[in-house]
C-alpha positions as a printed NumPy array, in Angstrom:
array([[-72.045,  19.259,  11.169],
       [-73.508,  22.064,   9.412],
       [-70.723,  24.548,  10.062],
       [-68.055,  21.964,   8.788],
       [-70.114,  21.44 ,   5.398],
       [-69.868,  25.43 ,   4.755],
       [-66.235,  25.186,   5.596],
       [-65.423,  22.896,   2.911],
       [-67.756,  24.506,   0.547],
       [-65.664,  28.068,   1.032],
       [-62.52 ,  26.328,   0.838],
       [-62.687,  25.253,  -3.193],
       [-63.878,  29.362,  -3.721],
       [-60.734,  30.373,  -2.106],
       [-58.436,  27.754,  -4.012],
       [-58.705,  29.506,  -7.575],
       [-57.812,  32.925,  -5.941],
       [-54.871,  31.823,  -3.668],
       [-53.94 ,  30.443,  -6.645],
       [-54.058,  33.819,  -8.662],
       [-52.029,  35.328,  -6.139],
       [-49.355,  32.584,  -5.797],
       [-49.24 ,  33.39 , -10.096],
       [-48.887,  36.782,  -9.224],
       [-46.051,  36.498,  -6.865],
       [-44.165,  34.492,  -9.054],
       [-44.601,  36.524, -11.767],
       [-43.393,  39.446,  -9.279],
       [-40.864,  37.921,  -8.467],
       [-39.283,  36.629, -12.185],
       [-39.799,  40.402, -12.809],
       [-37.617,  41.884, -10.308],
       [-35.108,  39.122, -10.818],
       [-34.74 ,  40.398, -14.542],
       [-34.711,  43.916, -13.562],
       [-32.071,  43.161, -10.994],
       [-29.71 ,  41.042, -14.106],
       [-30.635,  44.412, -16.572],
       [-30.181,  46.798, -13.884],
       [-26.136,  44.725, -13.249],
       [-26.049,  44.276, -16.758],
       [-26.34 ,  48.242, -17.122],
       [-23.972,  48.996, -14.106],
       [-21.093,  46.775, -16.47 ],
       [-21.578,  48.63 , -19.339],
       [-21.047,  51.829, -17.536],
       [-18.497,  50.745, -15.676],
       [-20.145,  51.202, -12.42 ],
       [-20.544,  47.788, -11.444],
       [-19.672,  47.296,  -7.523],
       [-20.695,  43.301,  -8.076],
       [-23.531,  41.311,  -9.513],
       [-26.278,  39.77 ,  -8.124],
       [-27.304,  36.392,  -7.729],
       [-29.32 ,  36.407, -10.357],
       [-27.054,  38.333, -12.554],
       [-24.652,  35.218, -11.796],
       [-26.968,  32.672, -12.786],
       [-27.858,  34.2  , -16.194],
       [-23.943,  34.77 , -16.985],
       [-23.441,  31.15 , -16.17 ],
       [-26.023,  29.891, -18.319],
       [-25.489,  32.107, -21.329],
       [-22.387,  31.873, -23.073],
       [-22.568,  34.992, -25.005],
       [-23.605,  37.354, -22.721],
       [-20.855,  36.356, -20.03 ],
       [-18.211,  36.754, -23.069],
       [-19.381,  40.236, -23.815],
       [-19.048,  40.757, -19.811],
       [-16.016,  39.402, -19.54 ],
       [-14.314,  41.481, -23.214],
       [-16.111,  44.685, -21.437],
       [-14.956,  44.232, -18.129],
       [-10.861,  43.735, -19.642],
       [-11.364,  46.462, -21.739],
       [-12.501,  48.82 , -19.162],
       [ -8.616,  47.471, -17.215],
       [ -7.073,  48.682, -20.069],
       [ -8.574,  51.818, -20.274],
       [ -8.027,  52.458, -16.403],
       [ -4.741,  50.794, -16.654],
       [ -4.203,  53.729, -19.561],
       [ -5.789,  56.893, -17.596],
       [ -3.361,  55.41 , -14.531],
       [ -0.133,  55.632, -16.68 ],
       [ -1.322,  58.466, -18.166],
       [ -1.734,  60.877, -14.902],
       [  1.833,  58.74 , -13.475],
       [  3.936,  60.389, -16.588],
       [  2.35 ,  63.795, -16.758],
       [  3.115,  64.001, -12.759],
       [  6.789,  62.503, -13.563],
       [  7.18 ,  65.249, -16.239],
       [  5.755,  68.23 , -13.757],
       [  8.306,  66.917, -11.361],
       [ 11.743,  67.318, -13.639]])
């Protein structure tokens, strides 16, 4: 009887710090979640982008701003290979004749 009344006097010690570390983890985890959007976010702008990421997604879906500056980057970034494309195409026509 004796050992289950110091069991359930450790357990309410150990609540407050499993606790702590379930705070801890989320707050881990939020943080790599916005590193991961920042880190996509970054890869866009330099036009290095193989994809996005999950979260990346989810913060594009829910902010209308920031997925219209994606999307007006990402078209602009067509053009401009679209442009270097026909470029290199007409200087290697005109080498040719």
């Amino acid at each position: 009887m004796a050992a289950n009344a110091q069991k359930s006097a450790e357990k309410p010690a150990e609540m407050p710090a499993l606790r702590d570390n379930i705070e801890t983890l989320v707050e881990l985890k939020h943080a790599k979640m916005k590193y991961q959007v920042i880190a996509d976010m970054t890869n866009i702008a330099t036009g290095t982008s193989q994809g996005i990421s999950a979260p990346t997604a989810y913060y594009l879906s829910h902010n209308e701003d920031a997925r219209a500056m994606t999307v007006n980057h990402l078209a602009q970034q067509q053009q401009v290979n679209t442009m270097q494309i026909y470029a290199e195409t007409s200087k290697n026509i005109n080498e040719w004749a």
